[in-house]
C-alpha positions, 0 to 999 in steps of 0.5 A: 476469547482470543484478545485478536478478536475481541473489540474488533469492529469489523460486524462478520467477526463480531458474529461469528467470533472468528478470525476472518482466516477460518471463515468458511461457506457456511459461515457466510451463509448464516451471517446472511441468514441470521443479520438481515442481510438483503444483497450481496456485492463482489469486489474486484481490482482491474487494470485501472487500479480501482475496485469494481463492484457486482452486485446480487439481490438475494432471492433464496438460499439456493443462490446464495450458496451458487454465487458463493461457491461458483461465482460469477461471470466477468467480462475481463476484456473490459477490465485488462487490455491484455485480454481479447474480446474474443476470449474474455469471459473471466469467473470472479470467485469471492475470498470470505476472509475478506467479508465486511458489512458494507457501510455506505449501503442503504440496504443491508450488503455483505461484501467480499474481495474476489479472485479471478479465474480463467475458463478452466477454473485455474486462477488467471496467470496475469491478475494483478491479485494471483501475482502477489500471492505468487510473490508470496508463495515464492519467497517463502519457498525460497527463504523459509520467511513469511513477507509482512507488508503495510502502507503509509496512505497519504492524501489531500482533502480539498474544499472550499477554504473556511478562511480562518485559523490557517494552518501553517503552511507545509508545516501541517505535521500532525496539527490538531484542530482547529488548524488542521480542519479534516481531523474528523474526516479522517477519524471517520474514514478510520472507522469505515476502514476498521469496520472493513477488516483493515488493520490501522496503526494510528492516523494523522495530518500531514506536512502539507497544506496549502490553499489554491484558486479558493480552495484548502488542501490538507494532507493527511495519512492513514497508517496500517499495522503489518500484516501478511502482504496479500491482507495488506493489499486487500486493506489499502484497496479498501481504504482508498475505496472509503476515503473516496465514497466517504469524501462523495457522501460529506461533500469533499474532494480527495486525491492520492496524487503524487504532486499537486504544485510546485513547492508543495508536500506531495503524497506518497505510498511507503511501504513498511516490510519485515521478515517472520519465521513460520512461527509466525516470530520476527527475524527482523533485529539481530540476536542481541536485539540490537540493529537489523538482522543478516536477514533483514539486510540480506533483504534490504539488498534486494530492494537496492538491486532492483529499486529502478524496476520498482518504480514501474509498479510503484510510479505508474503516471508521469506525475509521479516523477514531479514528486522524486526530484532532488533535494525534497524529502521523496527519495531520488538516490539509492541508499538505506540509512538508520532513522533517515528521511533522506534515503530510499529504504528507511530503518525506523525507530523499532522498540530495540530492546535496550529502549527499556520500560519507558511505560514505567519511565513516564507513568511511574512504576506503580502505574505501569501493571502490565508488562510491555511486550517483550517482543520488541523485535516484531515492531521493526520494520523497513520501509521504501519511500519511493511509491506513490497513489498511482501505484498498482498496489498488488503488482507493487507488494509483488515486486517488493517480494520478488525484490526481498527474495533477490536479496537471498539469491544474490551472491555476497548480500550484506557486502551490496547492502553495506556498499548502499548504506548511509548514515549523514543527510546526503542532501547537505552540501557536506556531503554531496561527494558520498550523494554523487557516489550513490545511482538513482532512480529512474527520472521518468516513465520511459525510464522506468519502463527500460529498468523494468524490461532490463530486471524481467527475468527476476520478476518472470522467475519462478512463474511470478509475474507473466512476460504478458504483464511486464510488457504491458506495465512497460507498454503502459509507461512507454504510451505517456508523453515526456515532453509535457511533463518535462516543460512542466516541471519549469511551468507550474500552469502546465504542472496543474493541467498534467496533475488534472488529468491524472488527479484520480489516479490509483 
């Protein structure tokens, strides 16, 4: 049995012994039909960010195979601003790859992602999901790679502080218990998201952790493996979804607000990204297996051109720009660097292949009988730091393909990447001449709405994202007071009332 599907924990594949990629029509049926399941629910993102859900009794099979072929009916003036209520009706089509067994339901649920077509059955040009995957489509038309992507999800659990064993404050970084307090929460939350199809790395506290008014705030992260851009964005909607109803059922409260208080950790959404060949094989180290490919940078260099727009997918509340100031571990200036927390794209530690055996190194030769994998170079990745929870999530892996794909079609690439590149702590007083050097992003939302409309015709090329969305996002942006959020940043009081309003972003 392929090793990719055995232990795996999602119930439809355990089933049909599958991959979620081949999983047809009539497989669904007979999960239906043979594990007892009693309703069907569609999933959907909308405007909001936020999964919205349909359900359907299953009465007989003739339905069941009418829903899963044909759909469903949608109002998507309810669910987009930028369709009139006079032409709303919107069919949502579920994808069967992304079919779990629903874990919160009390009756028996299948559940599935879906997409959304218009009224002549053509996908919908302006929905946050088809634009992904037109991001995708073109940047493998244009370079000949496939995009990979996945997300560091950090969030705060809050509930009412037990008043022992206080954690250190913002010094939470990978506490264990009893210090850190909602270890279990999260190694539950792993396995609901693990049961939905997500592909997870590893989870973990966080640095954050402070208590306000009676109540305990730690921080946490889930972190995923990469995957094809388009599967990563599924799973992220689908973990925010389960930390949320999770945290409901256990009686916790949960936000992936980018800024709680003032002096506090806030939470972020990096995105990790490498570069695959059609073989499905990583081009992301260079041929003696040492530093970044031509590729890699080339398309490092991208994500350096187009890093203001960027923020308009990935920073879409003014309590985003309370977390990307100066002088904190959130990036403000754009650069890359090796192994380096003071930059915007980061190079992690990859596995190079002179890391060696370390297996044998720690366990003793004899102990060490499988041999690591030589692939060191599919570990690599690159990540941008700058996104936070109030991103969109389909629209920011989006604009991160188009991004990478600008990388090819600039003109002398790895000369912009070079000139971006650093490798000291810019924040150190030592260096503050190559930090002043070096342009920022965008220190508020009218200000990433300009960068947006500025950038327009990279994200437009290729048919990728509609003029109608780009105006909306920047519209969207544009709508958002200024002035209040400028006072806060001086006034932690007005900082707390902003962030409650925008507390359940995402």
């Amino acid at each position: 049995m392929d090793k990719t599907l055995q232990l795996s924990t999602n119930d439809v594949v355990s089933f049909l012994k599958k991959h979620p990629a081949e999983f047809t029509l009539s497989d669904i049926i007979r999960y239906v039909s043979e594990c007892g399941i009693e309703m069907v629910n569609f999933m959907y993102p909308a405007a909001d960010g936020r999964l919205k859900t349909l359900n359907f009794v299953i009465n007989d099979l003739a339905y069941l195979e009418t829903i899963l072929s044909s759909g469903e009916r949608v109002d998507g003036s309810s669910l987009f601003p930028f369709i009139s209520a006079g032409s709303s009706d919107l069919y949502v089509i579920p994808r069967f790859r992304t079919a779990f067994r629903d874990p919160f339901a009390e009756i028996p649920t299948l559940t599935m992602l879906c997409s959304f077509f218009d009224f002549e059955g053509r996908p919908l040009e302006s929905s946050p999901e088809h634009t992904l995957a037109k991001a995708c489509e073109a940047f493998t038309t244009q370079t000949g790679y496939v995009f990979h992507a996945m997300g560091e999800l950090e969030y705060y659990v809050i509930s009412d502080d037990p008043g022992h064993f206080p954690a250190t404050d913002q010094r939470g970084y990978h506490e264990s218990a009893p210090f850190a307090k909602f270890n279990d929460f999260r190694t539950r939350c792993m396995q609901y998201i693990a049961a939905t199809g997500g592909k997870i790395k590893y989870g973990h506290s966080e640095v954050g952790n402070f208590t306000l008014d009676g109540k305990i705030y730690e921080q946490n992260e889930i972190e995923f493996l990469p995957v094809d851009a388009r599967q990563a964005a599924d799973q992220l909607m689908l973990a925010k979804w389960v930390i949320r109803n999770l945290a409901a059922k256990e009686g916790l409260d949960i936000t992936f607000a980018p800024k709680i208080t003032t002096g506090k950790a806030g939470s972020g959404l990096h995105i990790h990204m490498r570069l695959m060949d059609k073989n499905g094989h990583s081009v992301m180290l260079a041929p003696d297996g040492n530093g970044l490919s031509a590729q890699a940078r080339t398309a490092i260099a991208g994500l350096m051109t187009l890093a203001p727009a960027l923020t308009a997918f990935g920073n879409m509340n003014p309590t985003s720009y309370f977390r990307l100031v100066p002088h904190q571990e959130a990036p403000t200036n754009i650069c890359w660097g090796d192994r380096n927390r003071s930059v915007l794209v980061r190079v992690p530690l990859g596995w190079a292949s002179g890391a060696g055996n370390m297996c044998a190194l720690a366990n003793g030769w004899k102990a060490c009988d499988v041999t690591p994998d030589p692939a060191y170079g599919a570990k690599q990745t690159f990540e941008i730091r700058s996104a936070d929870g109030s991103a969109d999530i389909y629209m920011l892996l989006a604009g991160l393909a188009v991004a990478v794909r600008h990388g090819f079609e600039l003109e002398a690439p790895l000369e912009v990447a070079a000139r971006y590149y650093v490798d000291v702590d810019i924040h150190k007083p030592e260096n503050a001449e190559r930090l002043a050097s070096l342009p920022t992003l965008p220190t508020g939302c009218r200000a990433s709405a300009k960068c947006l409309l500025e950038a327009a015709s990279v994200f437009e090329e290729y048919g990728v994202f509609s003029r109608l969305m780009i105006e909306g996002v920047a519209k969207r942006l544009e709508s958002f007071d200024e002035s209040r959020a400028t006072e806060a940043l001086a006034d932690p009081s007005l900082m707390l009332d902003m962030v409650h309003e925008f507390f359940y972003c995402g």
